[in-house]
C-alpha positions in Angstrom: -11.0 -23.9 32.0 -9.8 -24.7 35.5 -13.7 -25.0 36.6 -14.5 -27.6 33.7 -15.2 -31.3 34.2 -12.7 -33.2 32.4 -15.5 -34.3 30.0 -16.5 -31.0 28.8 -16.1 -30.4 25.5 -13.7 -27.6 25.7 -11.2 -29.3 27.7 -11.6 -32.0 25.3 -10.6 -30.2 22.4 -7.9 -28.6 24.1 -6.4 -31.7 24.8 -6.9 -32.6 21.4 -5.0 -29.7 20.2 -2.5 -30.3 22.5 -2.3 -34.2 21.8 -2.3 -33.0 18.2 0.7 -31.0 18.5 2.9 -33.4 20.8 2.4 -35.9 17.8 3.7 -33.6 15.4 6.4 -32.2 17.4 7.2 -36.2 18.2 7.6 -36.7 14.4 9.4 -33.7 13.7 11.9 -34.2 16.4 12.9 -37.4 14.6 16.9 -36.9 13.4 16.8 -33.4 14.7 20.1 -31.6 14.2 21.6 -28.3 13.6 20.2 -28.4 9.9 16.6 -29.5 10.5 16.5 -27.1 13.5 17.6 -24.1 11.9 16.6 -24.7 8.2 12.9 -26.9 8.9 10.1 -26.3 8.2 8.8 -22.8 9.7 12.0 -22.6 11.7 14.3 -20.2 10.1 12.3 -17.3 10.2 11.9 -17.8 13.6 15.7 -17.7 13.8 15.3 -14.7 11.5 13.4 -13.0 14.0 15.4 -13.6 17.3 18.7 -12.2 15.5 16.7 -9.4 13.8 14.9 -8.6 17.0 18.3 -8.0 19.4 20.6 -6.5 16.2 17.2 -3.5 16.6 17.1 -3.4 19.7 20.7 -3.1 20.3 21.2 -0.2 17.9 18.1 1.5 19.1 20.4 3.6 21.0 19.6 2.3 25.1 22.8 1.1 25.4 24.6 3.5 24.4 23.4 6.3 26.3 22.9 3.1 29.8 27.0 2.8 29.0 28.3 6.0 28.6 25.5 7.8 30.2 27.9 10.3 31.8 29.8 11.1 28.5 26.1 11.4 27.1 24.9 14.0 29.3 28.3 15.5 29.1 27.8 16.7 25.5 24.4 17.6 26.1 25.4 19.8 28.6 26.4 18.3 31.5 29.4 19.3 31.7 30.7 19.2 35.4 31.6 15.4 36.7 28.9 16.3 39.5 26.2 16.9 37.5 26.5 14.2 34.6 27.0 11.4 37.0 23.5 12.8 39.1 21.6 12.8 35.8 22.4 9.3 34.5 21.6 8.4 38.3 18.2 9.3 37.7 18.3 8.1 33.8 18.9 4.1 35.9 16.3 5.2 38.9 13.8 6.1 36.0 14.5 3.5 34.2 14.4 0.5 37.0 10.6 1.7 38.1 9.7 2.0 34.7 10.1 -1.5 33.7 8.9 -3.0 36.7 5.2 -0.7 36.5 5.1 -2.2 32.8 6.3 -5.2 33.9 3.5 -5.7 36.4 0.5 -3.9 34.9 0.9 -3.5 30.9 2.6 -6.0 29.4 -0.2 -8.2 29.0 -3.0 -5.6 28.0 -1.2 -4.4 25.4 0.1 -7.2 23.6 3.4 -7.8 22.0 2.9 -5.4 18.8 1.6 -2.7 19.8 4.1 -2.1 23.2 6.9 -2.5 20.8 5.9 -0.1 18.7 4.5 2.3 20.7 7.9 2.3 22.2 9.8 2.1 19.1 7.6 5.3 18.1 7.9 7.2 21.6 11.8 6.5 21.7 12.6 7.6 17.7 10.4 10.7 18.4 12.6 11.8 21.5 15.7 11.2 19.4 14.8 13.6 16.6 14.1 16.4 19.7 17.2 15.8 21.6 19.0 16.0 18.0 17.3 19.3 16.8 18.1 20.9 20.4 21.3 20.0 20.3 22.1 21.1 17.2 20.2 24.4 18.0 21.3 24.8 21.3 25.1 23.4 21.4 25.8 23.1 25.3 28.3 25.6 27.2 31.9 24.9 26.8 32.6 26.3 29.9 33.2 23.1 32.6 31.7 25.2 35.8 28.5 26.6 34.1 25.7 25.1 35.0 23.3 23.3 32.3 21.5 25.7 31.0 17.1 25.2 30.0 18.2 23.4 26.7 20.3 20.9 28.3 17.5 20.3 31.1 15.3 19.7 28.0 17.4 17.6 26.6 17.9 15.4 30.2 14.1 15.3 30.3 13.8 13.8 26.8 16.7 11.3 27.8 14.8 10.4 30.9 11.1 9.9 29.1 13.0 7.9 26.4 13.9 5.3 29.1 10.8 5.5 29.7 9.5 4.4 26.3 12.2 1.8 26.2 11.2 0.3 29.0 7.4 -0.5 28.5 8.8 -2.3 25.0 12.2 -2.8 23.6 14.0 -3.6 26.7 11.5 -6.7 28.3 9.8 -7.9 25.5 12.5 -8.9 22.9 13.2 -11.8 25.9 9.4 -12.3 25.9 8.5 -12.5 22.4 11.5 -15.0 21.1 10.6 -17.5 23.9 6.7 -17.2 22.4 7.7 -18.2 19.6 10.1 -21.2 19.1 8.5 -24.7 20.1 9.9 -27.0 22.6 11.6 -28.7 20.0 14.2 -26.1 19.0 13.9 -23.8 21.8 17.5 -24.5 23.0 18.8 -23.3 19.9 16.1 -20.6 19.6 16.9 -19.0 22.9 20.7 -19.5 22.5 20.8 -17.8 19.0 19.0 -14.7 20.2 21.1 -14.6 23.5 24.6 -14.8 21.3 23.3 -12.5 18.8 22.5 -10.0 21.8 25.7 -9.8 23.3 27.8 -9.8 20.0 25.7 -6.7 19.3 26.1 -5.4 22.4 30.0 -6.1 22.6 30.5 -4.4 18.8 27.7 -1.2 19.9 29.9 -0.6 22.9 32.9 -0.1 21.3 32.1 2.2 18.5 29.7 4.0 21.2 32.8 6.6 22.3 33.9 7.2 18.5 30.2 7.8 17.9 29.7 10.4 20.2 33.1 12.0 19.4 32.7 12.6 16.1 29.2 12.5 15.4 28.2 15.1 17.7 23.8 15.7 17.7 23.7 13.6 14.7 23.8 10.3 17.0 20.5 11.1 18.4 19.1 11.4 14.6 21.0 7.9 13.5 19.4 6.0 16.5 15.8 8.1 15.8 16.0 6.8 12.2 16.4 3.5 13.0 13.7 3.2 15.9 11.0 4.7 13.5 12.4 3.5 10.6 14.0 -0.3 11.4 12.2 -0.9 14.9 8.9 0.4 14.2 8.4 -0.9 10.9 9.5 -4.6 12.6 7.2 -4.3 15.2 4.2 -4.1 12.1 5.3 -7.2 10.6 6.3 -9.6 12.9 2.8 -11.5 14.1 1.5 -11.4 17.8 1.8 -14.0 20.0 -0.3 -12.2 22.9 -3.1 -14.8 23.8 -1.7 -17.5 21.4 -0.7 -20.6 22.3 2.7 -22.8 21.9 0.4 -24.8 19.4 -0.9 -22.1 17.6 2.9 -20.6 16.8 3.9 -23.8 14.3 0.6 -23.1 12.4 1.6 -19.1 12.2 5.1 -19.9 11.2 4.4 -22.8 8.7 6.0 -25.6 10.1 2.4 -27.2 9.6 -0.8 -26.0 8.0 -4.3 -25.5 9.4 -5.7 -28.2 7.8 -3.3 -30.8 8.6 -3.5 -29.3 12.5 -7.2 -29.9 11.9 -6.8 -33.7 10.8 -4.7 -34.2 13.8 -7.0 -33.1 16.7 -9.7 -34.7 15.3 -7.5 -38.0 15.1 -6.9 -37.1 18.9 -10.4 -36.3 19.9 -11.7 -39.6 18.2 -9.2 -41.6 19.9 -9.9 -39.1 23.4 -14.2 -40.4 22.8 -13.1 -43.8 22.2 -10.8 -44.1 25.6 -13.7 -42.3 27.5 -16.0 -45.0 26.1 -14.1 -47.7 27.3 -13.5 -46.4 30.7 -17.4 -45.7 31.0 -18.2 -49.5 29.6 -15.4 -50.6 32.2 -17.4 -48.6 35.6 -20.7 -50.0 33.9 -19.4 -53.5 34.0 -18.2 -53.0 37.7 -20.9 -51.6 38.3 -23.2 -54.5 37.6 -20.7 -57.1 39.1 
């Protein structure tokens, strides 16, 4: 688009579309408030989504076992301070280079969808492992023994599940909820989904310790269920925004249709020939003078 003349029809119709939705936004940002943002038209699923989106990811389980990583490893085995503080080591190592190769090289190829659930997938189906071995293989109770194949299993399921959570659940909640709210209401968009994150967060970390206490292996199955059942089933249903464009999201969400969006850029482009026009009468007339 970069290599276009500005009177190529392509960029023209861009503009138009973009023209097109400034006017609407323009309109709709007239008496914007708390109610219009949150309750208009097409907005509150949006808002919806960015609670929905960090409650998932928040209960997936990552924090959990990124908080109390050494207890974590502890009762799968881990027993000696030593070794449960060099294992969740490498759990933030592994994690750190795992987000930054999907980061730089994935995030885009794959889209929005599919990385989330592929992730949601690959993390829920690590759960149920680490559950069944535990609950199969109960670690030593002896403090000085050395984990023994099942708990290295178990470490190595930990350590891909980062893994997982890292090419989907932990970047691209950020990514998608700034996709999809328009400049209008983005403020509130963004600050919704960033409250709703750390309320999460703040009420996950607290129950975390009883969790593990009393629950025992059956952790690992409660945050598998809800990464195949809740996360994977959300990443189906919520739309893609890979390739779309800021326009594009208020005719996904309904805050205006197709056809109206269609009226509007070709309002724009008539009024984007009839400026051309003018300016090419105006150089002809200079021209001739």
């Amino acid at each position: 688009m970069r290599r276009l003349t500005p009177d190529d029809e392509r960029v023209r119709a861009e503009m138009a579309e973009i023209e097109a939705a400034i006017e609407e936004e323009r309109e709709a940002r007239k008496g914007l408030g708390l109610r219009e943002a949150f309750f208009g038209k097409g907005n509150f699923i949006r808002f919806v989504i960015a609670v929905v989106i960090f409650l998932l990811q928040q209960w997936g389980g990552q924090n959990s076992v990124n908080y109390y990583a050494p207890q974590i490893f502890q009762s799968i085995g881990y027993s000696g301070t030593s070794n449960s503080l060099l294992a969740s080591g490498i759990y933030g190592i592994v994690k750190v280079v795992a987000t930054a190769l999907f980061v730089f090289f994935l995030v885009d190829s794959l889209g929005r969808k599919l990385s989330l659930f592929i992730s949601s997938m690959g993390m829920g189906i690590l759960f149920f492992i680490i559950g069944a071995l535990l609950k199969t293989y109960p670690p030593p109770t002896d403090p000085s023994a050395q984990p023994p194949p099942a708990s290295k299993a178990m470490a190595a399921m930990l350590y891909l599940y980062v893994c997982f959570y890292s090419m989907g659940w932990g970047p691209l909640p950020w990514v998608y909820v700034s996709d999809i709210f328009p400049t209008r209401t983005r403020h509130y968009g963004l600050a919704t989904a960033s409250a709703s994150q750390w309320l999460f967060n703040f009420v996950l970390s607290k129950v975390t310790p009883d969790m593990v206490t009393d629950l025992g292996y059956k952790i690992f199955l409660m945050f598998a269920t809800i990464n195949i059942g809740g996360m994977a089933t959300f990443a189906l249903a919520i739309p893609e925004t890979k390739g779309r464009s800021l326009e594009e999201m208020d005719i996904i969400f309904g805050s205006v249709s197709a056809d109206q969006r269609q009226a509007d850029i070709a309002r724009q482009e008539r009024a984007l020939e009839h400026d051309i026009n003018e300016t090419t009468s105006e150089r002809s007339i200079e021209q001739k003078v």
